[in-house]
C-alpha positions in Angstrom: 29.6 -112.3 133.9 28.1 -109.7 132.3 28.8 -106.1 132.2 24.6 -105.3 133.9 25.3 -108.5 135.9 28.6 -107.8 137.3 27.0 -104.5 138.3 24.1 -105.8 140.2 26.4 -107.7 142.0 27.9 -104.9 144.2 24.7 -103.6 145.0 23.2 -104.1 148.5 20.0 -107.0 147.9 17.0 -104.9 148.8 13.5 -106.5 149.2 10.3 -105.0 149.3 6.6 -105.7 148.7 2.9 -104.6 148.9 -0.1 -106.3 148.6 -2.9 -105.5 146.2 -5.6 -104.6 147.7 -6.6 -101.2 145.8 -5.4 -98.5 143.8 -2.6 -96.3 145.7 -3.1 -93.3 147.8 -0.5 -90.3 148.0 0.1 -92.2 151.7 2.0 -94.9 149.2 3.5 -92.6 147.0 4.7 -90.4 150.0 5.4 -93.0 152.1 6.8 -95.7 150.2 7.0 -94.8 146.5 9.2 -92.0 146.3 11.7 -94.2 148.5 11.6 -97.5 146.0 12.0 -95.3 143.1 15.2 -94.5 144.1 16.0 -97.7 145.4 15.2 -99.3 142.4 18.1 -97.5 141.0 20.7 -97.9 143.2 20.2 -101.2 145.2 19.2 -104.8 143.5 16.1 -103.8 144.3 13.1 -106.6 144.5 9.5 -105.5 144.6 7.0 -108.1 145.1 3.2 -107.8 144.4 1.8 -109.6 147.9 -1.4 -111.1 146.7 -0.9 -114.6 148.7 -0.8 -111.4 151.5 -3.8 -109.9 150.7 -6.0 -113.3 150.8 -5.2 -113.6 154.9 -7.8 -110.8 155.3 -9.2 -110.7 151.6 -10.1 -114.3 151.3 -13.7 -113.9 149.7 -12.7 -111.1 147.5 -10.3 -112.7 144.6 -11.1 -111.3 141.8 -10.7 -108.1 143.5 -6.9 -109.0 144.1 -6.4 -110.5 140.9 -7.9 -107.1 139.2 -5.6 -104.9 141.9 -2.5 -106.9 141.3 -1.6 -104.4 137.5 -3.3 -101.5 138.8 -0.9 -101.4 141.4 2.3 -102.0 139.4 1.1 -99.3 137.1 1.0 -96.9 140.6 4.1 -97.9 141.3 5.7 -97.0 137.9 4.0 -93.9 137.5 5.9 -93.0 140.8 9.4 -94.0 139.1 10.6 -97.3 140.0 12.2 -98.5 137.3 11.1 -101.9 135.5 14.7 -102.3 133.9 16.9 -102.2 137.2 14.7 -104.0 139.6 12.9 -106.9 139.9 9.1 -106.2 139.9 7.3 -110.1 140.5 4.0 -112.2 141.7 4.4 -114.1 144.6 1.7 -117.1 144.0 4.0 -116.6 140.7 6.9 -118.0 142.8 5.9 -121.6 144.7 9.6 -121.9 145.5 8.5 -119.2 148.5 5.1 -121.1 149.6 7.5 -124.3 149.7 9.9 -122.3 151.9 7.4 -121.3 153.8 6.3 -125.0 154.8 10.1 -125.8 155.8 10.6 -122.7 158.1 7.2 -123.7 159.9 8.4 -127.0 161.2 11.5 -124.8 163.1 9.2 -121.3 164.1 7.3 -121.7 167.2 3.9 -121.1 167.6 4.5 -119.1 170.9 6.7 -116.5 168.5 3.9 -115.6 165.9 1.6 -115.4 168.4 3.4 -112.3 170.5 3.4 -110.7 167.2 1.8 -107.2 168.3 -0.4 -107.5 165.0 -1.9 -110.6 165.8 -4.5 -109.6 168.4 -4.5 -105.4 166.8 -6.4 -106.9 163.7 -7.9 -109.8 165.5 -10.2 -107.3 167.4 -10.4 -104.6 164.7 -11.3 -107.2 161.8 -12.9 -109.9 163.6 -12.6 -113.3 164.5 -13.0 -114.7 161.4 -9.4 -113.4 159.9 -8.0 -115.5 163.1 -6.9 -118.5 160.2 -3.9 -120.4 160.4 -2.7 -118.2 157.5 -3.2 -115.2 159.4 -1.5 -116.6 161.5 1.9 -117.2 159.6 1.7 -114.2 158.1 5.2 -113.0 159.8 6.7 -116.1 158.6 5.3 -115.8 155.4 6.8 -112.5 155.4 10.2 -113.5 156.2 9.7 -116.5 153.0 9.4 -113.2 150.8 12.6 -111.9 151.9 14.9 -115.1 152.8 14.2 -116.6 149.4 16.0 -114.4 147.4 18.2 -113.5 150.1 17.5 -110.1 150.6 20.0 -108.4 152.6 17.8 -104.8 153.7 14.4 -104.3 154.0 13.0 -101.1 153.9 11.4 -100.2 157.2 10.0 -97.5 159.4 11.1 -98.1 163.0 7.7 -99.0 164.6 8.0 -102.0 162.4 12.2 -103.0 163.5 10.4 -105.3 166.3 8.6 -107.0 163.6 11.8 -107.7 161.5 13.4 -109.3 164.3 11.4 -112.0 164.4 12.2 -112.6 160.8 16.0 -112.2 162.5 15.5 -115.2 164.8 14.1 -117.6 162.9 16.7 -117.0 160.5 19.0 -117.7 163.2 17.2 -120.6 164.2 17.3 -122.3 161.4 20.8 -122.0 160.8 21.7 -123.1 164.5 20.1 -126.1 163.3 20.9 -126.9 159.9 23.9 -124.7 158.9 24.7 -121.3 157.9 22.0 -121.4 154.8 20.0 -118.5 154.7 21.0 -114.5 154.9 19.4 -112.8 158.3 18.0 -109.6 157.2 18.6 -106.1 158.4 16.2 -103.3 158.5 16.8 -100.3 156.3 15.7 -97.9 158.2 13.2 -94.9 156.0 11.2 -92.0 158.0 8.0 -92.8 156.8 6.1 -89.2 157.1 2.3 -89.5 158.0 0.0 -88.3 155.6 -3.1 -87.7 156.8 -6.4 -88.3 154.9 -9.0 -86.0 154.4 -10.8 -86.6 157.8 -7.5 -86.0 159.5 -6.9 -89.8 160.4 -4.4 -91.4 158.8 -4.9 -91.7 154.5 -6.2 -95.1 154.0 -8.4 -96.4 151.6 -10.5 -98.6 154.0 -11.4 -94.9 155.9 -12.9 -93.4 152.1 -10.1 -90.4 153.2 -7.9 -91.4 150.6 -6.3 -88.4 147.7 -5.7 -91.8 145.1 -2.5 -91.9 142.5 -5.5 -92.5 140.2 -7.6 -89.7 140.7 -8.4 -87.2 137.9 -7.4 -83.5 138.9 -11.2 -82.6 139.7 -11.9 -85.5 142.0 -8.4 -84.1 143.9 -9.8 -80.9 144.1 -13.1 -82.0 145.6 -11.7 -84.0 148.0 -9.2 -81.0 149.1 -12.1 -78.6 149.1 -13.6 -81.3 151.5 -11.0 -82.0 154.5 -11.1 -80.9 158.1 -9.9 -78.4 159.1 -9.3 -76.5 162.8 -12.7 -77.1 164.4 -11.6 -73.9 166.3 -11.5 -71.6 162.8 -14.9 -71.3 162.0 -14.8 -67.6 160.1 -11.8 -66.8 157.6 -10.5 -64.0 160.7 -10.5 -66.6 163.4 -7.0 -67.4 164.4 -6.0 -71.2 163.4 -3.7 -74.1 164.7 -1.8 -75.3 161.2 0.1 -77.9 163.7 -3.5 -79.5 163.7 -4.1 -79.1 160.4 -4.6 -82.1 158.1 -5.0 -79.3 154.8 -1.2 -77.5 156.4 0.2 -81.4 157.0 -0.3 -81.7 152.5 0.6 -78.4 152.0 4.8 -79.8 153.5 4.1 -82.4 150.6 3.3 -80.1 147.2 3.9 -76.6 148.5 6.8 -76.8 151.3 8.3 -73.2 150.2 4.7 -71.2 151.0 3.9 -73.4 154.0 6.0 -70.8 156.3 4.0 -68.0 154.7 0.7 -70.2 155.6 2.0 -70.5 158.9 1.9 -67.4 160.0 -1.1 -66.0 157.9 -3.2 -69.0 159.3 -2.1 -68.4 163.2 -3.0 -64.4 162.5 -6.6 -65.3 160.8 -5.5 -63.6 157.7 -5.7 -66.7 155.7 -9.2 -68.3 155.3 -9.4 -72.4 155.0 -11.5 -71.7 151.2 -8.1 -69.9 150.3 -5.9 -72.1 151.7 -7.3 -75.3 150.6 -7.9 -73.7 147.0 -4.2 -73.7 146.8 -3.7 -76.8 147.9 -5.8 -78.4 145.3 -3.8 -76.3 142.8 0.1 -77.0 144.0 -1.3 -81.1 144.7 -2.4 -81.2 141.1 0.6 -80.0 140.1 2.6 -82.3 142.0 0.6 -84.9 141.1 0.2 -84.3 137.3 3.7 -85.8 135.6 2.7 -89.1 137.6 -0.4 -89.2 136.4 0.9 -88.7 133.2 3.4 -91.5 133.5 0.7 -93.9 134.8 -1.5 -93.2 131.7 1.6 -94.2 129.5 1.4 -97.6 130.5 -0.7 -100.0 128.4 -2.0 -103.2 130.0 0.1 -105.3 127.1 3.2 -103.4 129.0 2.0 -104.1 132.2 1.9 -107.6 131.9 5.0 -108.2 130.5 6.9 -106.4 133.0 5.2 -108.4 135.5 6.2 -111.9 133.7 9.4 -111.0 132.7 10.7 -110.0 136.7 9.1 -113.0 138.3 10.5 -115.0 135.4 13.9 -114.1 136.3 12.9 -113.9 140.4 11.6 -117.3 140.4 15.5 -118.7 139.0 16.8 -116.7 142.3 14.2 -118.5 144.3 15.1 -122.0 143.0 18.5 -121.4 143.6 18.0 -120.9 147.4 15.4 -123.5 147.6 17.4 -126.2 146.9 20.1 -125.0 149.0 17.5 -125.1 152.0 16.7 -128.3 151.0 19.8 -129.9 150.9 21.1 -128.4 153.8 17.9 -129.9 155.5 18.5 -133.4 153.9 15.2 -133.3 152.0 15.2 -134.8 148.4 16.8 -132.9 145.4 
């Protein structure tokens, strides 16, 4: 075993994944970025671009995904996870996982995906038509991302522990059946802070409230120089509510030393919203600008490679555990 190798094998199996369905938002980097960079140092990290994911509500749109699937990688290394000790791979780039996925549905219940809270949420806010049998599995799909490779933690924020759990029990179910095959995962629990988009509601590309990774410093500003506010601070003297606040809620993220100072200058009236979100665009840009740099570092020839090279070594992982599943479940070798 190799020096790297024997490394890697005292580190805690981490698995994560996103799918593409856009360029990121400082909600992702925020929310998710910041805590996989540093994962992607110190766990055996594995990061996995979700596009089989992003077809259950995406279906008619694939050259969208196909075209989001680099921009996305290129987010995530402008935000620091590092390439050369994690795993960064393309899930329709592993079959070993759609393969799993066909074995664990003959032991999963139909009665357990569909108590899913999920399920019915996005059933009524996207339609009926997203109601497929792939929409379905998604859970179990999910849990096929992580059992695969036998991912010991996956990052969570702890609205989303009930929805690892079910990963938990089929996992357990299947080895109640067929013998003690595949590693039950455990949350790793992360305080995801909201980040709320320029209208206040939650930053999400599908709302067009979204401050975008991407975005050159001008477009930042504008969309700074365009968020809500306290409906109740109409004039620069009226006294505000910062608790409210979306333009206060950014400040915690690029400015946390002045946001006592804005505090208390906002609740007085001394502090006008221009003012305020003037320096917001200023101190976001700023925290923004060396990962914009990074991102811009990254050629597409770079890009791909990365991409090939980590699902080129995933997809030997994958086998590996495949064909234990298999023989455990008596199926041919």
């Amino acid at each position: 075993m190799t020096a790297t190798a024997a490394k890697t094998a005292t580190k805690t199996r981490v698995m994560s994944g996103m799918r593409p369905t856009g360029r990121l938002h400082l909600g992702h980097l925020v929310g998710a970025l910041t805590n996989w960079a540093e994962l992607s140092r110190t766990a055996d990290a594995f990061f996995e671009i979700a596009d089989l994911h992003a077809y259950t509500t995406q279906y008619q749109q694939p050259h969208e995904i196909r075209a989001a699937r680099e921009e996305m990688v290129r987010d995530w290394l402008a935000a620091g996870v590092d390439p050369d000790t994690s795993t960064i791979y393309l899930q329709s780039g592993i079959p070993e996982i759609s393969e799993l996925h066909v074995l664990l549905s003959m032991v999963t219940p139909v009665s357990w995906l569909e108590r899913t809270p999920t399920y019915k949420e996005q059933i009524e806010a996207l339609g009926a038509d997203v109601a497929t049998y792939g929409f379905l599995g998604y859970p179990l799909l999910q849990l096929c991302d992580i059992a695969i490779f036998r991912g010991e933690k996956v990052p969570v924020g702890r609205d989303q522990v009930a929805h690892l759990e079910l990963a938990r029990e089929i996992v357990r179910r299947f080895n109640r059946f067929y013998g003690e095959t595949l590693v039950e995962p455990h949350p790793l629990l992360t305080e995801f802070p909201a980040v709320p988009g320029t209208d206040g509601r939650k930053m999400s590309k599908s709302y067009g409230n979204a401050i975008e990774i991407a975005d050159d410093e001008d477009t930042t500003a504008k969309a700074v120089r365009s968020m809500f506010t306290d409906p109740q601070k109409l004039r620069r003297n009226d006294p505000g509510r910062p608790e409210i606040c979306p333009v206060y809620a950014l400040h915690h993220i690029a400015n946390e030393p002045r946001t006592p100072w804005i505090a208390e200058n906002c609740r007085t009236g001394a502090l006008g919203c221009v003012q305020c979100k003037g320096e917001l665009a200023e101190k976001l840009n700023a925290y923004l600008r060396p990962i914009r740099e990074r991102r811009a570092s990254f050629d597409d020839a770079t890009i791909r490679r990365i991409i090939a090279e980590g699902t080129d070594k995933a997809r030997h992982i994958a086998a590996a555990t495949l064909r234990d599943v298999k023989r455990a479940m008596h199926l041919a070798q």
